[in-house]
N, C-alpha and C positions, 0 to 999 in steps of 0.2 A: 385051058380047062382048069388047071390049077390054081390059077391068078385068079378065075372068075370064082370058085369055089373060097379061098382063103378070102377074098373081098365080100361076099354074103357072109359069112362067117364075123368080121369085124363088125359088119353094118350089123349084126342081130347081137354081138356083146356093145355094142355103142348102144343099142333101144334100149338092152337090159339095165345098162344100167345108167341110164337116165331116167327110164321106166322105171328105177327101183328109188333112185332120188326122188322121186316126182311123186312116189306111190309114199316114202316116208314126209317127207315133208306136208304133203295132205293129209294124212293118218296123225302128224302132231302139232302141225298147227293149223292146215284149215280147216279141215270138219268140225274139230274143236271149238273153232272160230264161228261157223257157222251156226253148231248146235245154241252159241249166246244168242242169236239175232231173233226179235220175235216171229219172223217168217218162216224158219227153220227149227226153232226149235219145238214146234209138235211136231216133229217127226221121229219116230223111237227109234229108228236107228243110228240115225246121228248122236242123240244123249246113250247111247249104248256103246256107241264106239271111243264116247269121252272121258268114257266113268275110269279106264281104266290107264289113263296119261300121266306118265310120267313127265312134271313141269322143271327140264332143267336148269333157268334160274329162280329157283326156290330157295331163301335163305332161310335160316334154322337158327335159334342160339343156342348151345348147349352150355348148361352150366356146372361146371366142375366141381365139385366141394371139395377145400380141405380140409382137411382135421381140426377140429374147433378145439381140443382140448390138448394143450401140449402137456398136461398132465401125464395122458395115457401113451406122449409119443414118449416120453422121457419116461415111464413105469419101470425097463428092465436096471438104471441105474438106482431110480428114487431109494430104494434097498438098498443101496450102498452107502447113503451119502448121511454124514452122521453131526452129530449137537457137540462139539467138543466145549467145556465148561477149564477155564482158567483160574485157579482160586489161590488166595496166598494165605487162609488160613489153616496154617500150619500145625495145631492143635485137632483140626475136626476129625471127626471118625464116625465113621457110616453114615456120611450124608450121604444127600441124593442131589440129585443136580440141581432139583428145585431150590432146597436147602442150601447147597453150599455156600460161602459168604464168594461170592462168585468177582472177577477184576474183568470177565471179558468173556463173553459167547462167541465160540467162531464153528465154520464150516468146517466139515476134511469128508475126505472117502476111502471106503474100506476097498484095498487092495490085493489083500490075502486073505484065504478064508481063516488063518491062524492068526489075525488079529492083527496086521500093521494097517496102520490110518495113516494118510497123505494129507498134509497141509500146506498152508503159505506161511511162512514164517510169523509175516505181522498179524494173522487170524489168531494166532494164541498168545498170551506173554509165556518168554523164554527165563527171566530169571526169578529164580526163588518160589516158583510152581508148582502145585500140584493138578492134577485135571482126572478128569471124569466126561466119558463119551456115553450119548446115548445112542440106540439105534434105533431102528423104522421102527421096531413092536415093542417099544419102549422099556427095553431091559438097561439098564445102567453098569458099566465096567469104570475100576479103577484104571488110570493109564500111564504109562511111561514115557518117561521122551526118550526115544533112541538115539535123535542128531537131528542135525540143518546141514541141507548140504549148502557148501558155501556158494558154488554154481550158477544154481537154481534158485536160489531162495526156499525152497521144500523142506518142510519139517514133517518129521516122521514119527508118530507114537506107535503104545502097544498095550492092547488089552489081550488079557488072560482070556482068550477063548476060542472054541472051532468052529467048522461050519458056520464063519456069517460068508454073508452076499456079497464076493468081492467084485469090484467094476470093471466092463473091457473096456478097451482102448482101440480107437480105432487108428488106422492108417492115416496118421495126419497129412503125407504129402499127396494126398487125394483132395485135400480140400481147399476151396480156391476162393476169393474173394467173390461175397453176394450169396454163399450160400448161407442157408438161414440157419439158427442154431437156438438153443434152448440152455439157460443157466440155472442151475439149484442154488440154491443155501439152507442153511439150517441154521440161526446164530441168535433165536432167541430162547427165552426160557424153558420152552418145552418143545417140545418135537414136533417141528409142523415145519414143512418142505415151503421152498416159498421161489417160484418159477418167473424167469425173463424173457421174452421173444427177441430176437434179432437178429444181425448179420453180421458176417464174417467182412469188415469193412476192406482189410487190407494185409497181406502180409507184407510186415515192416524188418528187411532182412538187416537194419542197420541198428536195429533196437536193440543197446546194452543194457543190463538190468545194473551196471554200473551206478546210473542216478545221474551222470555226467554228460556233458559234448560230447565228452570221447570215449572210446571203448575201455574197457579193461581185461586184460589177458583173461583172467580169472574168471570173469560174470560171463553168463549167457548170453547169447545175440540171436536175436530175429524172434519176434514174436506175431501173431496177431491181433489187430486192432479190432475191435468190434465196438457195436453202435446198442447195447441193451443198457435202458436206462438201470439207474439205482444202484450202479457198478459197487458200488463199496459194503456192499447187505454181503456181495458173491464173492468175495474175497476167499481164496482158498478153497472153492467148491469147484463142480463140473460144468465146463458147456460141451452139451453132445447134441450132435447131430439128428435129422429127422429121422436115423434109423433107430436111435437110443446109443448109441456108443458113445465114449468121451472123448472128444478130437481137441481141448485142451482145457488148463486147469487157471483160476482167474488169480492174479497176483497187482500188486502195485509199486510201485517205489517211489519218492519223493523226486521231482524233476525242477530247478528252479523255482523251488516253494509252493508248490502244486502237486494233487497225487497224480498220477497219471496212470490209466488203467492198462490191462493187456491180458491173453492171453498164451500161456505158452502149451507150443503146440505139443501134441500128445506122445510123438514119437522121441522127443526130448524128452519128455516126463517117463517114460520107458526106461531111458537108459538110467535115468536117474534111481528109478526102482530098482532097476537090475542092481545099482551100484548099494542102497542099501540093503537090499535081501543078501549081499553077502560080506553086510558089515565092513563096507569101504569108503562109508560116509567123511572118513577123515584124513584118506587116502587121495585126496583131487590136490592136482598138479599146481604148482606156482610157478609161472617166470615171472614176473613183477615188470609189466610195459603197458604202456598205452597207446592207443594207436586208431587210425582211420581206417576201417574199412572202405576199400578202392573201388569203387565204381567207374563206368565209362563214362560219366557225365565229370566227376572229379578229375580223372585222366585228363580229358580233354580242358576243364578250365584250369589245370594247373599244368599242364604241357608233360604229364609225364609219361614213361615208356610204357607201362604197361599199366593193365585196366583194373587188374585184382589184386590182389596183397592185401597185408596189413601195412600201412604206413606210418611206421613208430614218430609220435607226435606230442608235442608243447605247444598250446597257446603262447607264451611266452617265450618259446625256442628254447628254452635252459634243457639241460641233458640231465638235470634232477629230477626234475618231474615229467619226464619221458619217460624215464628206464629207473626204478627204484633202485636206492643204493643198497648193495649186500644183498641184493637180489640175483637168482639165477641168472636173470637178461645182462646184469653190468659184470658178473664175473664170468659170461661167454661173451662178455665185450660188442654187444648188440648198442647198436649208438642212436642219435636223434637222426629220422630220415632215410634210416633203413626202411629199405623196402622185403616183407619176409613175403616170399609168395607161394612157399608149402614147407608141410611138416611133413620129413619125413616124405613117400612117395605121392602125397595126399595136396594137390593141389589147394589153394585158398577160394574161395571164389563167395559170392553173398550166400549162395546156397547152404554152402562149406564153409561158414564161420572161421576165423584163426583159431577162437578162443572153445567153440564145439570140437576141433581136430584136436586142441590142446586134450580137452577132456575124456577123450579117450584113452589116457595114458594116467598115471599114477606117481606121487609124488615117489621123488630115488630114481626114477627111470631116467635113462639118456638118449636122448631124443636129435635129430639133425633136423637143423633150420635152414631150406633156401635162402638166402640175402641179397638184395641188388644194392651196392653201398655205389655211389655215384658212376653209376651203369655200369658196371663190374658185378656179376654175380659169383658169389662164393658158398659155400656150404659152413655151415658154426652148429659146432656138439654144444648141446647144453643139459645139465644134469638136471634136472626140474627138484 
């Protein structure tokens, strides 16, 4: 009795629901179908039952807008970013920037609201200068040079005043190759902002601001490459981001007779602030070396042990132009071919530059260097 009862039972969930395929499948495509045909369609309830069909291969294009004006995505730094005037007349008094007998217009950005401006070095002249900034609402400040840091390349002024617009900074290891970016300048006669589109092409973790093949203890490494034309207008201004923040600052150096563009990224420009806001611009570390930064592709075609380090290096193999004479590297007896692969507890790696870990420390300090001298690792104090 049981058997025959569960068996009616299956046989009327089997009708249902085929009965329920059979009832949708007609409700969306034949009646549908039928309501086109001229035989069928004076019939009002077939065009009643159609009107309300949902057709699910219906394609659609939706079109997205972005922002046409990067004017208005870059608006919360535009405020920042200022006219610096380089003049070598030495006699003048109370010009204006129009006036002054002027050597060179460059970019900078104001960083504090108490008046220090952030440059590239070669956006101003450095010897025998005077300068004058202007800002967005076109007020004009005499200015100071405070320093260069030797590092970076960043030069730093100062005008007499409070409350300007100073610039954030964004979190530069968020930003990844392909993201799009926006560049200011300001470097001609009068205050008028002058905007770049483009991308974050590449970060290049081998990039020394040296000028050289090879690295130098001393100069910064790893910047980003990007691809906005007219790179030499933005020398010393901002590229930020589509949210408005500055994720790095545009700089150049002379590479094999050519300028060669870059930015450096923002969280390096950070430390760099930090170091002038407490007046330690002349306080950055020397050991005097030169060297390869160690990648695994270099490991592998030069056979050697390990992937990272700095690989103290000559083109020529000579141990003079490795390791400078009278320099801290040759009286801690660092030789051609060492391999240094951390400072201090601070591994080396492309991320973790030699010459970025060097810069956290300060000249007089004594610091300990990993060494791999012909696969023998050792520890060397050196007094920087």
């Amino acid at each position: 009795m049981t058997k025959k009862i569960t068996k009616k039972v299956i046989f009327i969930l089997v009708l249902m629901v085929f009965g329920g395929l059979g009832g949708i499948i007609a409700d969306r495509y034949f009646f549908p179908y039928l309501s086109t045909t001229k035989f069928f369609s004076q019939y009002e309830f077939l065009k009643k039952g159609s009107e309300d069909i949902t057709i699910i291969n219906r394609t659609e294009q939706l079109t997205v807008k972005e922002e046409t004006s990067i004017s208005k995505i870059a608006n919360q730094v535009s405020s920042s970013v200022v006219n610096i005037v380089s003049y070598t007349n030495k006699d003048a008094k109370n010009v204006t920037a129009k006036k002054a007998v002027a050597s060179k217009n460059g970019t900078g950005v104001i960083v504090t609201g108490d008046g220090m401006i952030l440059t590239y070095a070669s956006a101003i002249n450095l010897a025998d200068s005077k300068y004058q900034v202007m800002t967005y609402d076109g007020a004009v400040y005499e200015a100071s040079l405070l320093g260069v840091d030797s590092y970076s390349n960043l030069a730093f002024l100062k005008v007499n005043a409070n409350n300007l617009s100073a610039a954030s900074f964004a979190d530069s290891n968020s930003i990844k190759a392909g993201e799009k970016v926006i560049t200011i300048a300001n470097s001609f006669g009068s205050y008028a902002n002058r905007y770049a589109a483009g991308l974050i092409s590449d970060f290049n973790p081998e990039y020394n601001l040296a000028g050289l093949a090879i690295s130098s203890s001393e100069k910064l490494e790893g910047v980003y490459e990007a691809d906005f034309n007219f790179q030499k207008y933005f020398i010393g201004g901002p590229a930020v981001d589509y949210s408005g923040q500055i994720v790095g600052m545009a700089g150049v150096v002379e590479k094999n007779g050519a300028s060669s563009f870059f930015l450096i990224p923002s969280n390096k420009v950070k430390l760099v602030i930090e170091r002038a806001i407490r007046k330690e611009l002349e306080a950055n570390p020397v050991l005097g070396a030169y060297y390869i930064p160690l990648s695994k592709t270099y490991a592998l075609e030069n056979n050697l042990s390990v992937e990272t380090g700095a690989l103290i290096y000559s083109a020529s193999g000579q141990q003079g132009l490795a390791v400078i004479a009278n320099s801290p590297a040759q009286k801690a007896g660092l030789k051609l071919n060492d391999i240094i692969t951390a400072v201090g507890e601070q591994k080396i790696t492309l991320e973790k530059s030699f010459s970025d870990l060097l810069y956290q420390h300060k000249k007089g300090e004594q610091i300990e260097l990993t060494v791999l001298r012909d696969g023998q690792e050792m520890k060397v104090a050196v007094q920087l």
